[in-house]
N, C-alpha and C positions, 0 to 999 in steps of 0.2 A: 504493500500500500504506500509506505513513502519512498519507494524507489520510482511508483506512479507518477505523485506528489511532483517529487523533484525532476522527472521531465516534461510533466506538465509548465515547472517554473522554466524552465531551461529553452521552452517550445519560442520561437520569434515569433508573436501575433501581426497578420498583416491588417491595420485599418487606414482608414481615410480618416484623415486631421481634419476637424472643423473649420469653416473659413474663421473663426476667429483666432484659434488657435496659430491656424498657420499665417496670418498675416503679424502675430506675436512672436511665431517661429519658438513656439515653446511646444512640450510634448502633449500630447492628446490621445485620451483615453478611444476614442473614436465611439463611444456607446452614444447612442442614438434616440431617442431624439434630442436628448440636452448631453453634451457630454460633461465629466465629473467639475472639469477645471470652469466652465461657465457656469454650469451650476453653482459652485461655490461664490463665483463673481457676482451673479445675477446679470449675466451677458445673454443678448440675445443667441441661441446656438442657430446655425445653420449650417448645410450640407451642400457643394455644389460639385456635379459629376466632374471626372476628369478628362479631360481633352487628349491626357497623352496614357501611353498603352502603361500598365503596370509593367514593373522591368521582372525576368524571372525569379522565383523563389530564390532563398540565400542556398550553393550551394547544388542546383541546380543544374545548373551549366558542368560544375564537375563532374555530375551522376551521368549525363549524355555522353560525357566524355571518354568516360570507366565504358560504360557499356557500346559507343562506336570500337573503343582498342579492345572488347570481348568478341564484339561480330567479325571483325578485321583476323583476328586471332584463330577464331573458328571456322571463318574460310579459310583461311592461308591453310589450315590441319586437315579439315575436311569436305574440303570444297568435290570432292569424288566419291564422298559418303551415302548422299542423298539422305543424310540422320540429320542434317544442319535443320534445325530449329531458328527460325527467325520471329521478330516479334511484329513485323509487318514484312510485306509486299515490296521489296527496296525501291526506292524513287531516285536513285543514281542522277546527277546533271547530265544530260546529253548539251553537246554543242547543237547549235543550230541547224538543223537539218535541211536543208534545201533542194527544190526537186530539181532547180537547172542545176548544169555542173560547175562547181566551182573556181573562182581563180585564183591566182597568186595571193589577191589582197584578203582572202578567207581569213578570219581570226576566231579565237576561242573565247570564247565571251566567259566561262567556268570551265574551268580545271578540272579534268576527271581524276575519280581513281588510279592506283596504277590497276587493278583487278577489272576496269574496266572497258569496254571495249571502245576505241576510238571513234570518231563522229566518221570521220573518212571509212574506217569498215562499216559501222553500221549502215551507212547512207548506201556503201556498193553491195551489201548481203542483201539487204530490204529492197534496193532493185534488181536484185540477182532472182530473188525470191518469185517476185511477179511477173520477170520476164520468162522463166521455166517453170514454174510451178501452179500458174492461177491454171491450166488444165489439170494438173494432179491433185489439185487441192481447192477450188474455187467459193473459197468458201469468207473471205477475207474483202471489205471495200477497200479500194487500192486508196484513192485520194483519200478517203477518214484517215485510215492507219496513217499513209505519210504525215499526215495533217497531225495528228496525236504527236507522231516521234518531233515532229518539227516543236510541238508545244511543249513538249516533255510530259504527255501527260498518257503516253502508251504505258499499258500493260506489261511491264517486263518480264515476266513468262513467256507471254505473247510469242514475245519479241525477242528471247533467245532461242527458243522453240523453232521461228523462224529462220534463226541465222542458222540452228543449227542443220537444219535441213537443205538451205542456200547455200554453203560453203560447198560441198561436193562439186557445183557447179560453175565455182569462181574460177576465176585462169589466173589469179594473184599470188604472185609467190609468198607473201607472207599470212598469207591465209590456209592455202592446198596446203595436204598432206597425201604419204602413200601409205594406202591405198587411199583413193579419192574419199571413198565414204567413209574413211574416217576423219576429215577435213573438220567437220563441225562437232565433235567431239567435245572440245572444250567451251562450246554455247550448249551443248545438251547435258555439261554436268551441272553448269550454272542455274539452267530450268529445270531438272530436276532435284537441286535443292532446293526451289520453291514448291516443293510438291505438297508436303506438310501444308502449308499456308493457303494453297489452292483450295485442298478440299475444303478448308472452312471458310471459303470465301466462293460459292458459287456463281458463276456470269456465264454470257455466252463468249466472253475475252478468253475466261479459261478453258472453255468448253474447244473454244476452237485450239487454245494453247497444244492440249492434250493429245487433240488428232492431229497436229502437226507431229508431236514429238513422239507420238504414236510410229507416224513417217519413218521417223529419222532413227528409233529404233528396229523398226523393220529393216531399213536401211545399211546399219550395224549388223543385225542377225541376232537379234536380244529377244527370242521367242517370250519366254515371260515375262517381259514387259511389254510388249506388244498385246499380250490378252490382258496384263493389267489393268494400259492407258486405256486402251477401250472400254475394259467397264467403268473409270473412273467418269470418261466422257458422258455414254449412253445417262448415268444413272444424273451426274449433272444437271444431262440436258431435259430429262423426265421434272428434275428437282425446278427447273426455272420454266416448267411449261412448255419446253418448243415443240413439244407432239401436238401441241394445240395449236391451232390459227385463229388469229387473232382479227384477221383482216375484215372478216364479217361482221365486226362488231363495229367498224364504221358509217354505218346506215345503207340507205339504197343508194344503188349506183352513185357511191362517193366518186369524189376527185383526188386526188393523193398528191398531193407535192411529191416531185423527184425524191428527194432527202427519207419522205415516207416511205415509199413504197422500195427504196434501196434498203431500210431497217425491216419491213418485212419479208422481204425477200433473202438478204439473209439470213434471217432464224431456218430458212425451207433449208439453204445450200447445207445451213453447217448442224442440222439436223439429219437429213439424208446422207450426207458424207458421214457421220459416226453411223448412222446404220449398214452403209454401205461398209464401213471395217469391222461392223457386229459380223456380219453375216460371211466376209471375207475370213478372217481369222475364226470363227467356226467352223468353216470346211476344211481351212488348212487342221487346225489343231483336232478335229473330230468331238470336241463340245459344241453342248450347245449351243443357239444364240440367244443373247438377252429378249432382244426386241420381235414381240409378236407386231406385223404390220397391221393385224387389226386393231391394234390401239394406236394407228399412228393418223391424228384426223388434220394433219399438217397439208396443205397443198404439195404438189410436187413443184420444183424450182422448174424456170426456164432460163431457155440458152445463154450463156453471155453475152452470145451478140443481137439478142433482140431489140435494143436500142440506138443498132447502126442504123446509121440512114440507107444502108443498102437492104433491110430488110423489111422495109416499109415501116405502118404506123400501126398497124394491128398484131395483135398477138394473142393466143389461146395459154390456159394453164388449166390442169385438172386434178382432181385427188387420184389418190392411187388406186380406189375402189371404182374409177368414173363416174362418182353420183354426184360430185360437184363440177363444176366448169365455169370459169373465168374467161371472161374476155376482154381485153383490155385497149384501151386505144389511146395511141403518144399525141398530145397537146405540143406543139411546139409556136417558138415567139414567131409570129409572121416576117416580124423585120431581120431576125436573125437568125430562122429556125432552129433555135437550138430550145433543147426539151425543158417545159415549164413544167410538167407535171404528165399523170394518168388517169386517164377516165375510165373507170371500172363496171364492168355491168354484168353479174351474172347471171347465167344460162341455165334454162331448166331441160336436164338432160333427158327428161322424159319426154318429151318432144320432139322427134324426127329428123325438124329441120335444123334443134340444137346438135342432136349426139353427132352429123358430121365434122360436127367443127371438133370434136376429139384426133380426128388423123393430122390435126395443124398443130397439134403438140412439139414439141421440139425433142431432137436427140436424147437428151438429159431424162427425160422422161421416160423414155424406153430403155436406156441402160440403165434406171433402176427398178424398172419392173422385172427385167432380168434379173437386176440382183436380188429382189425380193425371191425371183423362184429360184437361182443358186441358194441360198437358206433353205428350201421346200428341199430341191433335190439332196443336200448332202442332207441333212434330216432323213432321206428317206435311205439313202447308201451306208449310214452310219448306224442306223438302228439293228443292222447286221442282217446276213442272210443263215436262213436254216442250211448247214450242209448237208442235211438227210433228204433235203427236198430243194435240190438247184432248179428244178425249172417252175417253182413257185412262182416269181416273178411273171411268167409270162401266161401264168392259167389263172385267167381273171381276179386279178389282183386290180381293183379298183386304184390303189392312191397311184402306181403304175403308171395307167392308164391315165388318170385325171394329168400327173406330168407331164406325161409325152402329149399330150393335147392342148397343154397352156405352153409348151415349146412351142409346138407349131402355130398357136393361133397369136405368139409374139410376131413372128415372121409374118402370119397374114396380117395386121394390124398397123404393119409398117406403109408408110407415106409410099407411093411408086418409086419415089425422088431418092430413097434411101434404103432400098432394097438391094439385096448382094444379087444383080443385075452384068451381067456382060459391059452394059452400054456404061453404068455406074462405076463398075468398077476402074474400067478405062479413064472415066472423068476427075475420079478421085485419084489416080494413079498418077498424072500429071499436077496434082496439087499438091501445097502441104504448108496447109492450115489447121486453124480448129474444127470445121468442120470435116476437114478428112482424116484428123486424129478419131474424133465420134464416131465414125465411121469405122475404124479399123477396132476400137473398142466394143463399140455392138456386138460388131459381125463375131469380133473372136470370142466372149463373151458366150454368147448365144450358145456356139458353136460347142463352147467347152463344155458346155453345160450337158448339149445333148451327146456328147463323145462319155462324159460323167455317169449321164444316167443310162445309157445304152452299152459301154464297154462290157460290161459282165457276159452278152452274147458272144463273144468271143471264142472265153473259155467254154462255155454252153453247149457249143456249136461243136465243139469237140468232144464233152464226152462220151464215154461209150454207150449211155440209156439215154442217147440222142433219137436213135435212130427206132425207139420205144414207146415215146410220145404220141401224142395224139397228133392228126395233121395239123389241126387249127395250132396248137402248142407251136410245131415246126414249123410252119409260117409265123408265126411271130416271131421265135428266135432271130429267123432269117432276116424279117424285115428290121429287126431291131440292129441286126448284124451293120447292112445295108446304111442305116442312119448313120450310125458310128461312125464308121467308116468314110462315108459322104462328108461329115461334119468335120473331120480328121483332115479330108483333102482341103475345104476350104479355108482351117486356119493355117495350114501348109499355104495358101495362095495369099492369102492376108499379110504371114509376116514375108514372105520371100518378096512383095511385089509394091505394098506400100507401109511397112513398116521402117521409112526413113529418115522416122524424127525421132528415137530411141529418148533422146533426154526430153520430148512430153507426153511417154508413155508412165503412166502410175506406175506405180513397184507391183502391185497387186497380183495386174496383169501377168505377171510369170508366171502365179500359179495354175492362171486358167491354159498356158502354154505348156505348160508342164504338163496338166492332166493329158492332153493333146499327146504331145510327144510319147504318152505311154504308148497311145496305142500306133504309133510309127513305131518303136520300138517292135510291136509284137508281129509289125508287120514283114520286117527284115529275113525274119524265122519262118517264112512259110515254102512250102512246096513248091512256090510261084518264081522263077527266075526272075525275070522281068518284073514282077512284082517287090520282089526283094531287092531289086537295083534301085526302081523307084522310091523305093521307100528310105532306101540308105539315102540318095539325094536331098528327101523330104529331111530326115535328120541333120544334116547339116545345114539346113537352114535352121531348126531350131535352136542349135549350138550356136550358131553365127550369134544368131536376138539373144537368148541367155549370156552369150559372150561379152555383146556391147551392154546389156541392162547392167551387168555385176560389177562395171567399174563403176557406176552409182551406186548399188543397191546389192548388200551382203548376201542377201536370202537366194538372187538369183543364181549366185557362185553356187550356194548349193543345193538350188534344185537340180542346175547342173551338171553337178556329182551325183546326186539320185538319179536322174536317167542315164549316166555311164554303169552305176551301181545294179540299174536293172539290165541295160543290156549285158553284163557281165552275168547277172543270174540265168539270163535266155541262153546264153552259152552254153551255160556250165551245164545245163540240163538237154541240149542238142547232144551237148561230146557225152555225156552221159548216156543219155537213150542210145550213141550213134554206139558206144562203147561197147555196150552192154549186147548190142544186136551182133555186132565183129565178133565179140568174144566166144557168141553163142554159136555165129557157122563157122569160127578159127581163120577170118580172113583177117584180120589185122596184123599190119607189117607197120613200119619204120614211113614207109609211106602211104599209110592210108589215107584216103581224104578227110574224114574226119578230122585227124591231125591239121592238114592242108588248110581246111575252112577254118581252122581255131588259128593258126598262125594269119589268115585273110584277114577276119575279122577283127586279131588285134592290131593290125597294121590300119585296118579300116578305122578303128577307134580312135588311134593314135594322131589320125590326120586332125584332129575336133584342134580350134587353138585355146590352146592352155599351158600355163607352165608346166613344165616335164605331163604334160597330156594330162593324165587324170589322174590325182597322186589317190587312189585309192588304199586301204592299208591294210595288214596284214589281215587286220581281221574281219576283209570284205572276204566274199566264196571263192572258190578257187573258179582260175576261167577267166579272171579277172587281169588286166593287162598287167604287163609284168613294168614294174617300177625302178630305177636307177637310185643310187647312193644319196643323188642329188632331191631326186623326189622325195625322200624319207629322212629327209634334213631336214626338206624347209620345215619352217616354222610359220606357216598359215592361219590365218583365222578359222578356218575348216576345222583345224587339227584339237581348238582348243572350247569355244564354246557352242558352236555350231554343228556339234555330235547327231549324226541322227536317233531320231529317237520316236519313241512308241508311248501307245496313250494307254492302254492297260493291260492285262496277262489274257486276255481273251482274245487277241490279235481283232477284236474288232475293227480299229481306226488306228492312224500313225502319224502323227503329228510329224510337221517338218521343224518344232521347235523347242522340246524336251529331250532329254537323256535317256538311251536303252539301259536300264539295270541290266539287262543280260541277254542279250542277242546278239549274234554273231553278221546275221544282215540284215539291212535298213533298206524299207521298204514299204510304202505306204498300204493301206488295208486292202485294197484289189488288188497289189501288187505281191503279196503275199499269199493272197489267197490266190492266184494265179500260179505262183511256183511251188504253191503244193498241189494245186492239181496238176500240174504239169509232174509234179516227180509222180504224183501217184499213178499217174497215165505209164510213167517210163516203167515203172516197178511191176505194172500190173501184166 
């Protein structure tokens, strides 16, 4: 009690002195309304506010001081931690930011940190960012964002998030690093020490932060974190509303100022883009996804370039269900045309002469209705197939069915203009733009999707209670064979013919290349000469794309190595079966062909470019190219976090982003089940 006492006496009371007091300049109790010293006088008391700011507490100034050389101390230790606790968001000084380019007479108005990044880098990552990324990521208004950095008042999550995913793309020597994607390395450990601070600060600034740096892990090859950022995102962006649209709560046929209707419009992009990496990183990882699209009553975005003047004044927008529809019409100033605003009116789809205006939809639209059913389909590939009953799938299996029928009615649905057409393809072929980037993303997309859910015909087709089935059964196999196949050739012509803009292809995209390439892989191995030629051809286009994605993007190095990994397994079970058959009539000599085709094949393998070809390692199957002193030195990012790896002990699903506890080879779920019927075929 009197140690209370006595720091209650010890405590400095801060009051306002009476005007009388302080025009005496003597001390004043400051109580109110007479203080003690006029009271005693019988002066009149009065109070009159102050003009100038009170100076900080005694004392103060030191305690900020302690705790800037605590923060300064704790990044310098664990600025690689991602444990760094901060007690806000940092507001760092940026120099002045400026969108033209600078001259000589440029100065620094404040001093940076040394820990922080220069006005000249930030200015060239933040244009680096939107001159290659607003296709991989459009989820960002270019002029706000400068406009913030310029004021100082961005988001610096945001904003190293960005840089970190822009540096891979810089040409600046003191920015690049090798390998290129690890260039932004040291902005994505910066934004991941604001990670803590994020989650309890939800916005759509960090919501978009996350799926950047979602990117930029992808990027790395940092599998979990890549399923973490995402559900950090999704659950965010559920937390601040954006499944909801908002725009309807304008009245009828409102007018939207520019500035509005660019705030609504982004909540769609950077909504959709987190579910677009929900449903991405689900199929890769063989989890589920967060987000059911029946809860998502958000509009779909449209194009970016809907407000060039090359695209006229009108423009359509839809939900994802079609039962809503927008249409919108650009206001622009007579004397300058440039856009004042939008005039909104929407469409009751129940109406005939409304629902046509749904096929004026733009791109954006349809490559996320596909990605809505990439989600449906791996859901349904991942839920597993009975072994005791392989041709289940194709004996009236309703959800099947209901797939392969909303594949195809994506394709009928599409605009003439944007159909994978002879005439179109030509047209896009000679372009390269955004919209013949949209284009090659559909098409592949689409494509992978139906090679996804149709591949298992394959092996089908081949077993031995094939020929046991019922005919309806064998027609289906066939035709399902058929699709695959079909689907297989066209993203074979997509990336060989106009994939020539590699750096604004998404990273995603590999996966659906990848799927692809299994089944050219399976195509190599067949009884078909001419077939197998073509097909080796088709393969090295995919290698070619995989080749140039992986000096941006880590994951593509090694899906990469998973399709050397599997054509290595199709080997090993040809020279097996071929082995097994020689050994049995005693024709095997020193030159048999079997031997012949294994020593072809690996020469064939060998031509893919890559350092020492495909450092695959001991404890890939045998059949697998054989490796030099040099391949089994390096020291690769492959070698150390990038292990392939499996989702659980039931070989259901195989993640291209976890550790094997114990498997000898890495192999995703069709791919496995594939080389056990294949051995079971050679044994039986």
């Amino acid at each position: 009690m009197e140690a209370n006492e006595a720091n209650e006496a010890k405590r400095k009371r801060l009051s306002l002195a009476c005007n009388v007091c302080r025009r005496k300049k003597i001390k004043c109790d400051g109580i109110k309304p007479v203080c003690g010293k006029c009271l005693k006088q019988d002066q009149e008391c009065s109070y009159s506010s102050s003009n100038k700011k009170r100076g900080p507490r005694q004392g103060h100034i030191e305690i900020l001081e302690q705790r800037l050389k605590k923060m300064e101390e704790l990044m310098t230790t664990n600025a690689g931690s991602g444990n760094l606790q901060l007690d806000r968001l940092p507001t760092e000084p940026l120099r002045e930011y400026q969108a033209a380019p600078q001259g000589p007479e440029s100065h620094i108005e404040a001093p940076l940190p040394d820990s922080a990044p220069s006005t000249d880098v930030i200015q060239h990552l933040v244009d680096t960012y939107f001159q290659h990324c607003a296709m991989i990521a459009p989820i960002i208004d270019v002029e706000g964002f400068k406009s913030s950095v310029r004021n100082n008042t961005c988001n610096m999550f945001l904003l190293y998030s960005i840089m970190a995913v822009a540096a891979r793309y810089s040409k600046r020597a003191d920015i690049v690093e090798s390998p290129l994607w690890m260039s932004g390395e040291k902005y994505g450990m910066k934004a991941r020490a604001l990670i803590s601070q994020v989650i309890d600060n939800p916005s759509i600034e960090n919501v978009q932060g996350l799926i950047i740096l979602d990117m930029n892990e992808y990027g790395c090859g940092r599998g979990p974190r890549i399923w973490t950022y995402t559900g950090l995102a999704i659950r965010m962006a559920i937390e601040i509303g954006l499944h909801k649209e908002k725009v309807f709560e304008e009245g009828v046929n409102p007018f939207l100022p520019l500035e509005k209707w660019y705030w609504y419009e982004t909540r769609r992009k950077v909504f959709w883009e987190t579910l677009m990496h929900d449903k991405f990183t689900s199929a890769a990882t063989g989890k589920p996804s967060v987000l059911d699209p029946k809860d998502c009553e958000i509009m779909l975005p449209v194009d970016l370039d809907v407000l060039d003047n090359t695209s006229g004044n009108d423009f359509y927008q839809a939900s994802l269900d079609k039962k809503k529809l927008i249409h919108y019409h650009i206001v622009r100033d007579e004397m300058t045309n440039l856009i004042t605003g939008i005039q909104m009116n929407p469409l009751d789809t129940n109406l005939a002469e409304h629902r046509v205006y749904l096929n004026r939809v733009g791109w954006t639209s349809h490559i996320l209705h596909a990605t809505v059913l990439l989600g449906k389909v791996s859901h349904f590939i991942n839920s597993g197939n009975d072994d005791a009953k392989p041709f289940a799938t194709y004996e009236n299996n309703l959800e099947f069915e209901e797939l392969d029928n909303a594949l195809d009615a994506w394709v009928k649905d599409l605009p003439l203009q944007i159909k994978n057409t002879p005439a179109n393809l030509e047209r896009y072929r000679n372009s390269s733009n955004m919209r013949s980037t949209q284009y090659v993303l559909g098409h592949i997309l689409h494509n992978s999707l139906v090679v996804l859910l149709h591949r298992p015909s394959l092996v089908v087709a081949d077993l031995t209670g094939f020929n046991q089935v019922t005919q309806e059964t064998h027609a289906k196999v066939h035709k399902s064979l058929e699709k695959c196949l079909s689907a297989a050739d066209d993203v074979t012509v997509m990336i060989k013919d106009l994939c020539c803009q590699i750096e604004m292809m998404p990273p995603f995209i590999s996966y659906s290349v990848y799927t692809t390439a299994t089944v050219v892989v399976n195509n190599i191995f067949t009884d078909d000469a001419q077939k197998n030629k073509l097909a080796e051809a088709a393969l090295k286009e995919y290698f070619r794309f995989l080749s140039e994605m992986k000096i941006y993007w880590a994951m593509s190095d090694k899906l990469y190595l998973m399709i050397c990994d599997l054509y290595a397994i199709h080997q090993k079970v040809v020279n097996t079966c071929q082995n097994s058959q020689m050994t049995t009539t005693g024709s095997i000599n020193s030159s048999g062909s079997w031997n012949n085709n294994n020593n072809n094949d690996n020469a064939f393998l060998s031509t893919y470019p890559s350092k020492a070809c495909v450092p695959i390692t001991e404890k890939t199957v045998i059949g697998a190219p054989p490796t030099n002193d040099a391949t089994k030195n390096q020291q690769g990012w492959n070698t150390h976090d990038l292990m392939f790896q499996t989702n659980d002990e039931q070989g259901r699903g195989r993640s291209i982003f976890t550790t094997p506890p114990n498997t000898s080879v890495s192999a995703p779920s069709f791919d496995v089940w594939l080389r056990q019927q294949q051995q079971n075929r050679s044994s039986s």
